[in-house]
N, C-alpha and C positions, 0 to 999 in steps of 0.2 A: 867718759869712757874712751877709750884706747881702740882706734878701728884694728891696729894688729890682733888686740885680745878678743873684739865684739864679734859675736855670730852675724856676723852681716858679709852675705858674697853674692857676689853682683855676676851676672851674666851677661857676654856682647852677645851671645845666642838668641838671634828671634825665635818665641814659640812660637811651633807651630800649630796648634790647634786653640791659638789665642786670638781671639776676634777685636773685642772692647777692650777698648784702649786701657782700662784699668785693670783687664785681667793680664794684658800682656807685662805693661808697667809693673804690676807687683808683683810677677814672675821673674821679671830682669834683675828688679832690686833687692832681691832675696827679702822679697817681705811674706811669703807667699810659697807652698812645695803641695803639689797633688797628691795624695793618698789615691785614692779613688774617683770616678767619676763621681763631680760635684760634692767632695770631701776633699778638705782642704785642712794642714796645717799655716796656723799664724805662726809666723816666728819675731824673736825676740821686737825688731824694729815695727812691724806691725801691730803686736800686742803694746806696746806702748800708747801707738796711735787709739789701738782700742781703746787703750784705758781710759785717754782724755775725750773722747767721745762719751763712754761711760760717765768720767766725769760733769760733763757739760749738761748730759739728761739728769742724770741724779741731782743736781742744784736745782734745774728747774721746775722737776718732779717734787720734791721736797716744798721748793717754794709755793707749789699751788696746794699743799697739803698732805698730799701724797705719804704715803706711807710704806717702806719695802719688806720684802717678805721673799721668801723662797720656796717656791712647792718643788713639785718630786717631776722627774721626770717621765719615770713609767706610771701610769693611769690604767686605775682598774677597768675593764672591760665593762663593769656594773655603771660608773657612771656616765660613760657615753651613751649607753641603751637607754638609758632615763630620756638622754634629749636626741634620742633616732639618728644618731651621728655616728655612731660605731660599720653602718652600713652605708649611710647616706656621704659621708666625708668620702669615700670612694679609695683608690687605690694608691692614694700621695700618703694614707696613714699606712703608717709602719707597725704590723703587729707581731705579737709574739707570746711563747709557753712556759711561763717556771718549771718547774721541774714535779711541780705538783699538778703540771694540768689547767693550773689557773693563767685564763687571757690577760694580756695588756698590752697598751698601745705605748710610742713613746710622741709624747706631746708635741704634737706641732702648733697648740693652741690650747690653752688652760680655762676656757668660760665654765667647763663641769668641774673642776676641784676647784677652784675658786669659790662656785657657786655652791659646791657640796660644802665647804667650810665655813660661810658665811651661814650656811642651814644650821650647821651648828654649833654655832656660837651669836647672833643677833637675832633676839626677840622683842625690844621695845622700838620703837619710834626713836628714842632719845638715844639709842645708837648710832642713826645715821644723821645727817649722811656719812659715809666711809667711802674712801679711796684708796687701794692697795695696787704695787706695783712690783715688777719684779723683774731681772736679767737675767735671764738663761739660754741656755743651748738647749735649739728647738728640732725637730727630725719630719721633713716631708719627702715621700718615697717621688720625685720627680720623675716624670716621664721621659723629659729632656733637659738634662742638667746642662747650663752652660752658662755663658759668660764670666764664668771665673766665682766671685766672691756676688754675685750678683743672680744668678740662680743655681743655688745650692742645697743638697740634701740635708747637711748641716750646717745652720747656720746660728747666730746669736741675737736676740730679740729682747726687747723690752715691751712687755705687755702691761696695759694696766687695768682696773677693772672698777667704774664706781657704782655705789648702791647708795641708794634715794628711796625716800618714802611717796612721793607723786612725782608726776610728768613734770612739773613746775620746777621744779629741785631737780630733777635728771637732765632738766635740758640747760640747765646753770649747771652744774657738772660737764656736762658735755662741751660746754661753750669755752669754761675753764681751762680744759685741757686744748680746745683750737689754739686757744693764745700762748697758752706754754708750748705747743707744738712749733707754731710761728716762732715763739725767740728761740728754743733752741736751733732749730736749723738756720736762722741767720745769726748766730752764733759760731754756728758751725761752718761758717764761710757758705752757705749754701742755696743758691738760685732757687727757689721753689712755686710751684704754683696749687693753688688749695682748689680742689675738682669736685663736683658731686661724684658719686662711687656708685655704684652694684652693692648691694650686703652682700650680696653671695653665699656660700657655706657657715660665714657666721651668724648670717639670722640678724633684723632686728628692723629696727622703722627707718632710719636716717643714715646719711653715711656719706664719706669724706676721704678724700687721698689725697698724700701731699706727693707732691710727684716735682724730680728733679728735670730736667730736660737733658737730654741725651740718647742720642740715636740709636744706641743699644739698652734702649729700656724695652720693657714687653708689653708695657700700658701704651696705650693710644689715645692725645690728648686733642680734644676739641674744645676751642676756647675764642673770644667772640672781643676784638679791639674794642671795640665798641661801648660795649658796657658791662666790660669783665668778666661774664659766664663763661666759666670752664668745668669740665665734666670729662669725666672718662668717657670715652668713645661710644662703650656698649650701651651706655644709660642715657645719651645723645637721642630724642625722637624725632626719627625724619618720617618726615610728610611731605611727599614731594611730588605727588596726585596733578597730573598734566589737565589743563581746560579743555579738552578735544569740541573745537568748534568747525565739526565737517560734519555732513550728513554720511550716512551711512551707504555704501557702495554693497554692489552685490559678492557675496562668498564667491571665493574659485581655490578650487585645486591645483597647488602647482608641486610638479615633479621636481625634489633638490638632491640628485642622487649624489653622497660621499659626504654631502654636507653634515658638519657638527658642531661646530662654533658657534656664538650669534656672531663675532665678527665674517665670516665665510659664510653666512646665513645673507648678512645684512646687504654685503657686495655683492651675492648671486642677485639678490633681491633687489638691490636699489633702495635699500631704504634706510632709515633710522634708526637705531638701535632700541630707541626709545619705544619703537610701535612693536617691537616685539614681545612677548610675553615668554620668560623662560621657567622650564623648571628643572629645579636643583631638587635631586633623590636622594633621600638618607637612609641608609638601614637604623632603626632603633630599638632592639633587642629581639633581630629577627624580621622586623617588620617592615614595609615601604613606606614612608612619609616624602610629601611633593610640598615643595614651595613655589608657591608661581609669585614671580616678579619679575620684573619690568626689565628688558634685555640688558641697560645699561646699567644696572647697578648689581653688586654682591648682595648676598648675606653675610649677615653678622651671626656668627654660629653664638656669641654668647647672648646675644637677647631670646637664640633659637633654645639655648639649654633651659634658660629661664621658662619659657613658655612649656617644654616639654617635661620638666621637672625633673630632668636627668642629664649628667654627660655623656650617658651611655649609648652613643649615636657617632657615626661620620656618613661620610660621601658613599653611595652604593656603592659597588662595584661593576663592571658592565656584564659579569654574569647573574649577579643579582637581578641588574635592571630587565635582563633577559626576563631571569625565572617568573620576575611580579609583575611584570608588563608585557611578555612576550614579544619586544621590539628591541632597537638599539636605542643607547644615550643618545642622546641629541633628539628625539622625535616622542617626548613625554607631551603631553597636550590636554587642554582641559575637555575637547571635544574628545567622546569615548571613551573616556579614562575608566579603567576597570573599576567597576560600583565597589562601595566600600574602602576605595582609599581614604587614609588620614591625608586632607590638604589644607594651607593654610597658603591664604593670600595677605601679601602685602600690601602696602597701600598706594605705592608707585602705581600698581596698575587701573586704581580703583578710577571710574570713568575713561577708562580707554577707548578708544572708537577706532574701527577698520586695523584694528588688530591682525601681526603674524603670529599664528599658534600652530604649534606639530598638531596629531590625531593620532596619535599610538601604531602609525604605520612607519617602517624603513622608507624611509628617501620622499614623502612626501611631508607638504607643509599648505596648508591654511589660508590664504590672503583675505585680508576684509573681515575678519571674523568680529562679530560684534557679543558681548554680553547682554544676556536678555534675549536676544535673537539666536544666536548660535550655541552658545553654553550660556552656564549660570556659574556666579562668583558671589564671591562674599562669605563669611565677616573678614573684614578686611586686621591685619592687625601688621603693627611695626617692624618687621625684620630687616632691614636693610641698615647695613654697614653705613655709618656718616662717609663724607667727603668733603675735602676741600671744596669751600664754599656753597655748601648748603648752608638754608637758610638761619642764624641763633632761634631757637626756643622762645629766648627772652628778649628781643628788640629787633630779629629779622634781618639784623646785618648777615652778610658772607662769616663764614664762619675759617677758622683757621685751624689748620691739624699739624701735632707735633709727635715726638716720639718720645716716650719721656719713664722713668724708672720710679717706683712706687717707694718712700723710702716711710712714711709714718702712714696709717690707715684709723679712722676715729669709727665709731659705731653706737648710736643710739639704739641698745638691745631692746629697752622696755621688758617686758616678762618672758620674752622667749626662750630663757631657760631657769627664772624664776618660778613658773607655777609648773612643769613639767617634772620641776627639782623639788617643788614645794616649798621654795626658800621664803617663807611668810614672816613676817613679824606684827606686832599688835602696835594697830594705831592708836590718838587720843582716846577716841572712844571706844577702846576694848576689843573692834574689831580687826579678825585678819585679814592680813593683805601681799599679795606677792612684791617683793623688793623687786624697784624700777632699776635696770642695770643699764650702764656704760661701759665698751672697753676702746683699748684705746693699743695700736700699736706701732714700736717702731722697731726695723730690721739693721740695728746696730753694724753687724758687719755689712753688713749692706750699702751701709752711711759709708763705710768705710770705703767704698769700691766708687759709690758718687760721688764723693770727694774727689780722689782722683780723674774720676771723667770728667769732671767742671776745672779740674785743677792741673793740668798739665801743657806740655807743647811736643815738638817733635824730640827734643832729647832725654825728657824726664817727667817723673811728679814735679808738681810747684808747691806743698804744704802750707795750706794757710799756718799761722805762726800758733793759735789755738790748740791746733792738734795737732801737728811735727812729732816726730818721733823724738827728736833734738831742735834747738830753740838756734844752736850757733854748731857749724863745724869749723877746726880751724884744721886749714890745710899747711905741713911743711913742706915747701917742695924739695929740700935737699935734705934730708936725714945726715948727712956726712959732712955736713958744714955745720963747726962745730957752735960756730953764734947763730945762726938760724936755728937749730935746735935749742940751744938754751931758752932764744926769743920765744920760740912759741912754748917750749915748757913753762913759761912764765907765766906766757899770759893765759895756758891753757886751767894753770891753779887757780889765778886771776879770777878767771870766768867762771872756776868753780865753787869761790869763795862768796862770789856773790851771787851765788844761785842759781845761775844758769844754766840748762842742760847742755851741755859740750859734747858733739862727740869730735874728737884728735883725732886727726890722719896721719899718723907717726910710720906707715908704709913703704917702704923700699921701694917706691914703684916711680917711675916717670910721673912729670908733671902733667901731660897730656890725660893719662891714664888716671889719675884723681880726680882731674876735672869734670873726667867724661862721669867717673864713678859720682861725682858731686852733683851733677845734672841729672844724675838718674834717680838719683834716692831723693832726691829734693828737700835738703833742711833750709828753710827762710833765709838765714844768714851766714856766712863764709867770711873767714879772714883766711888772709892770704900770708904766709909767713913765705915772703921771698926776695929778692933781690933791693928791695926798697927799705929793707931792715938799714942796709949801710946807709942809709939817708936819715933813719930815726924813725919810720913808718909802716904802718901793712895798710895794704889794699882791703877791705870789706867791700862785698857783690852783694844786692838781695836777689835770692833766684824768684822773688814773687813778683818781682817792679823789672829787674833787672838793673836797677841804679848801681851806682859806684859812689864811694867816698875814698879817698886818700887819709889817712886817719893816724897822730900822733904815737906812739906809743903807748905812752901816761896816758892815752882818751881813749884808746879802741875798747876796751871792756866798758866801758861805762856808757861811749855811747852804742853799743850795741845791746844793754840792760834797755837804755832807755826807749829804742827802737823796739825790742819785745814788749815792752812795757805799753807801748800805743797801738800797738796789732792788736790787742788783747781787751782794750779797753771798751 
């Protein structure tokens, strides 16, 4: 391809409402153009990269059995009611009215047509196991779309979905797909690390993220040198319950007028953040809920959605706190707490001693306050946010926290939406049985955006050579010199005879100006058609190594075949 002819233009323009390095990147290098917030056109150079992305899952899909299929986009209203998700999935599904009246959602996840279709058509045992999989453009109505191709409204996915006759067979399904998960992403040129998960929204027993690391991901990764354990952050259980070995001092009242921080709590006080006990108020559909924990640590609002069986909850507001407690923020306390609150205690505070706690008045605070003696506590339950270096789970080491981007997600359903659906089939013996489910997903464009966050530097993408948009560009730098031109029209046929993807930079532009353009869009490999022609030679760069060869005429296609040929392998 001919860059004069190719829809490919490049922008010196920094966005500016571009964060992550890959949303800004595939802004610059025309791979990338805004529609809407978090609605995105690919264009040509992009759709390429898709494709072999696409390609690379579909090989390994295929190879573990897998079979492809394509459902529909819009989903009838009937089948998300069956599995209480038409309410429950919340305000990210997209809905909408035919013209007749009749509801439907547009798919951000397909476990009910999947499962409606497998109801009908699999009745014996000797059907399964079965494995179907599919690529499509998926629609979540986002709250906050952002970072480019990395949280978007529409986006491109590969979902898969297996069905098993017992647990034994579903978790060899499940496992099947780990390891095809694993080689395509190192496949795909891509650093990953395998996490315990959340099910979350999709329901099921088990569960797994593969998460790229990258500062602009939304996942929070805790992961343990030691001996491997890594988990997404929210499904991390800290237990971090102090040994208070002091005897118990007497209660006093002290006056903390203005005070509202625990930090401005701690330093009026003199103390530790640790001996404090806070609490964080949520409205949840109307209602006051109190978390008491430990001064120095957060909540984790997703283990808090978990426990309360809903999103539908944030931070009070301080006329709220007013209305259901009659005080200001900063002076909620377990001493006098208006009867009938919902409270849940975490386990930071669980044996605390000489305790600082508010009492539901303005400007006063607590000292000494002991449980059992002054108030009462308990059941203790887990909400508090990991941190660098708490304790692993699994051997106790310091534990380490990253940031990191969710790019495949695996789910051992079990029946969660087999016997709700009634997806049964007849076993050996005659009887029925709900189909054990698996699904399995990966956010294709989204591969597409972590690639480049793993794969660039300060002037461009760096394209591993698997998925390039192009495999070789050849640069001319003088179009008006009429042997430099012949040279590279040469060898640009050369390249194309022997199957190489080429894109030619046949453009009137300065030589500074193509290079910058070659750094930015980042193809693997570059011949240089210039001044080393009267010598008998082009320069080849790799923009992935950054190496150089000096390279014959008669050899430069052949040996830059042979260099795509080892990237790949």
């Amino acid at each position: 391809m001919r860059w004069s002819r190719y829809f490919l233009y490049t922008s010196k323009e920094e966005p500016a409402e571009a964060e992550a390095p890959s949303h800004r990147l595939l802004l610059k290098a025309g791979f990338i153009k805004q529609v809407a917030a978090g609605i995105y056109e690919l264009l040509p150079p992009a759709l390429r990269v898709l494709k072999k992305i696409e390609g690379v899952v579909r090989r390994e899909m295929d190879r573990s059995g897998a079979q492809e299929l394509l459902l529909t986009v819009l989903n009838p209203k009937e089948l998300w009611l069956e599995t209480g998700r038409w309410d429950a999935y919340g305000d990210e599904l997209f809905k909408l009215k035919d013209r007749h009246g009749r509801e439907y959602c547009l798919g951000p996840t397909h476990e009910e047509e999947i499962t409606d279709l497998i109801r009908k058509t699999v009745r014996s045992y000797r059907q399964l196991p079965l494995l179907l999989y599919q690529i499509q453009v998926k629609f979540r109505d986002e709250k906050r779309p952002r970072f480019g191709l990395i949280r978007a409204r529409e986006f491109i996915m590969k979902d898969a979905y297996s069905f098993d006759a017992d647990e034994e067979s579903a978790e060899l399904s499940y496992e099947s797909m780990r390891f095809a998960y694993e080689r395509i992403f190192k496949k795909l040129g891509l650093k990953v690390v395998v996490a315990e998960a959340d099910v979350g929204q999709i329901g099921g027993k088990l569960s797994h993220e593969f998460i790229a690391l990258t500062p602009y991901g939304e996942a929070k990764l805790a992961y343990c040198e030691s001996c491997s354990y890594a988990a997404n952050a929210e499904v991390v259980p800290v237990n971090d319950a102090r040994v208070w070995e002091e005897e118990e001092r007497p209660l006093k009242e002290v006056e903390t007028p203005g005070v509202r921080t625990i930090e401005e709590l701690a330093r009026f006080l003199g103390v530790e953040k640790e001996r404090i006990v806070k609490a964080v108020v949520y409205a949840v559909k109307g209602e006051p809920v109190v978390v008491f924990i430990r001064g120095d640590r957060e909540v984790d609002e997703n283990k808090l959605e978990k426990l309360l069986g809903t999103d539908e909850f944030r931070l009070a507001t301080d006329e709220e706190v007013r209305r259901f407690f009659g005080t200001e923020r900063g002076f909620i306390g377990p001493v006098g707490l208006k009867e009938g609150t919902r409270v849940f205690w975490d386990r930071s505070v669980e044996g605390i001693k000489n305790a600082v706690v508010a009492f539901n008045e303005p400007d006063k605070h607590l000292v000494n306050a002991n449980p059992g003696r002054d108030f009462s506590y308990g059941p203790f339950v887990d909400l508090a946010q990991v941190r660098e270096g708490d304790a692993c789970p699994r051997c106790g080491e310091p534990l380490r926290l990253e940031r990191g981007l969710e790019l495949g997600h695996t789910f051992l359903l079990g029946t969660r939406y087999s016997e709700p659906m009634k997806a049964y089939f007849t076993d050996r013996d005659g009887r029925e049985k709900p189909v054990v489910m698996g699904c399995y997903g990966i956010g294709i464009s989204r591969v597409l955006a972590a690639i480049v966050e793993q794969h660039h530097d300060e002037k461009g993408i760096k394209w591993p050579t698997r998925v390039a948009p192009f495999e070789l560009l050849i640069i001319l730098l003088n179009p008006k010199d009429e042997e430099l031109t012949r040279v590279a029209e040469e060898l640009y046929r050369e390249a194309l005879a022997e199957g190489l993807e080429v894109l030619y930079d046949d453009r009137d532009e300065r030589a500074g100006f193509k290079f910058a353009d070659a750094d930015l869009v980042g193809i693997p490999y570059r011949l240089v058609v210039g001044k080393k022609v009267k010598e008998g030679s082009v320069e080849l760069q790799s923009r992935l190594t950054g190496e150089r060869w000096e390279l014959p005429l008669n050899e430069a296609v052949s040996f830059v075949k042979r260099k795509v040929e080892e990237d790949k392998r």
